[in-house]
C-alpha positions in Angstrom: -88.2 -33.3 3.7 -84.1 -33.9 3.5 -82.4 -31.4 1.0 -79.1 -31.4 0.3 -77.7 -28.7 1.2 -73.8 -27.1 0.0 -73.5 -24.5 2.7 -75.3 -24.1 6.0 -75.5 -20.7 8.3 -73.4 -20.3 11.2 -72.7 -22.7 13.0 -75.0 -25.3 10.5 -71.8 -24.8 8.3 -69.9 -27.6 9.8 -72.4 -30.2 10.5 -73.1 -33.2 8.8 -77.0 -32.8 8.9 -78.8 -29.7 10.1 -82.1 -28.5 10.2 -82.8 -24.4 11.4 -85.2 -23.3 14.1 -87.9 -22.9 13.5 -88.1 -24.9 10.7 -87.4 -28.7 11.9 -89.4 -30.2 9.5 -86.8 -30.2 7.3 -83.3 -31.5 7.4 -80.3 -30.7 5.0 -78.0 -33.2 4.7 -73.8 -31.5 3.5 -71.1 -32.5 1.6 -69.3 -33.9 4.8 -71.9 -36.2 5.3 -72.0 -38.1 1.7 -68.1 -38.1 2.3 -68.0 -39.6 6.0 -71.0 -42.8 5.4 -73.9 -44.1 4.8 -74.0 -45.3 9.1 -72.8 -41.4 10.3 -76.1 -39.9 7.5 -78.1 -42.4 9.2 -77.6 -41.5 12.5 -77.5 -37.9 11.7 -80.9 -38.7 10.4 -82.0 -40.1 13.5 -80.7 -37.3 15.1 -82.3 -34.5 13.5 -85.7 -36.2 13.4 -85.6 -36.6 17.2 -85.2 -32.8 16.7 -88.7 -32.8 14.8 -90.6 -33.5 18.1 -89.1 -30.5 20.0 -90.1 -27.0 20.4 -87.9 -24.3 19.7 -85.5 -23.9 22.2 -85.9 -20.5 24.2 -83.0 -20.4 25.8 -79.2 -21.9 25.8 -79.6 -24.4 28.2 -82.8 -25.4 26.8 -80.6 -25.7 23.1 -78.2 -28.1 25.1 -80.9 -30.1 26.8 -82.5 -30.6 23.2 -79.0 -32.0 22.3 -78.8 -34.4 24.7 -81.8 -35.8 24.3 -81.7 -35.9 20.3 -78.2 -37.8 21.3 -79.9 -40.3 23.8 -81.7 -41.4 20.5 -79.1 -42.0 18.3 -78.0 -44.2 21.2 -81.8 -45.7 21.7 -81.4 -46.2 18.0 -78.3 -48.2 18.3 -75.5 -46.1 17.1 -72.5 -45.7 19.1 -72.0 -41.8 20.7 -69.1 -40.4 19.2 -67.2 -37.9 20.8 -64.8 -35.4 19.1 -61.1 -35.4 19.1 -59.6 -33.3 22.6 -57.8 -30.9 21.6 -54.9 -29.4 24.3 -53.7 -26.2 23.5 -50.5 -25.5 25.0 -49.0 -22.1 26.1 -45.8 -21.4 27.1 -45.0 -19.4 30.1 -43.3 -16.8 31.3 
């Protein structure tokens, strides 16, 4: 089922689709996601029903693996991997 959801948990809050452990039979699409378009809510969609056919994730690597591979569909799927913006952060010295 997708629900629309105004606030996610942690780090949910600043996705564009989620769905919670446990629970990945259901996906909640934000606010972000109706602003950013109809291509990036589809292949958040694809994303987080790749996530449907995974168990829960046991351990951090295992979390990160999951990623990947719900990534490699969006990919399969036809939508480009997009990366976010590097951020440098600089210091000055002493």
């Amino acid at each position: 089922t997708i629900h629309y959801a105004e606030e996610g948990r942690g780090e949910e809050a600043n996705q564009v689709a989620f769905t919670y452990q446990g629970d990945p039979l259901n996906i909640y699409i934000r606010p972000l996601g109706c602003r950013v378009g109809r291509w990036e809510i589809a292949a958040k969609l694809v994303h987080e029903l790749a996530h449907t056919t995974q168990r829960p994730a046991a351990t951090e690597m295992q979390k990160q693996r999951d990623e990947d591979d719900a990534r490699r569909v969006e990919i399969e799927c036809g939508f480009p991997l997009q990366s976010l913006p590097t951020v440098i952060t600089v210091k000055p010295g002493n």
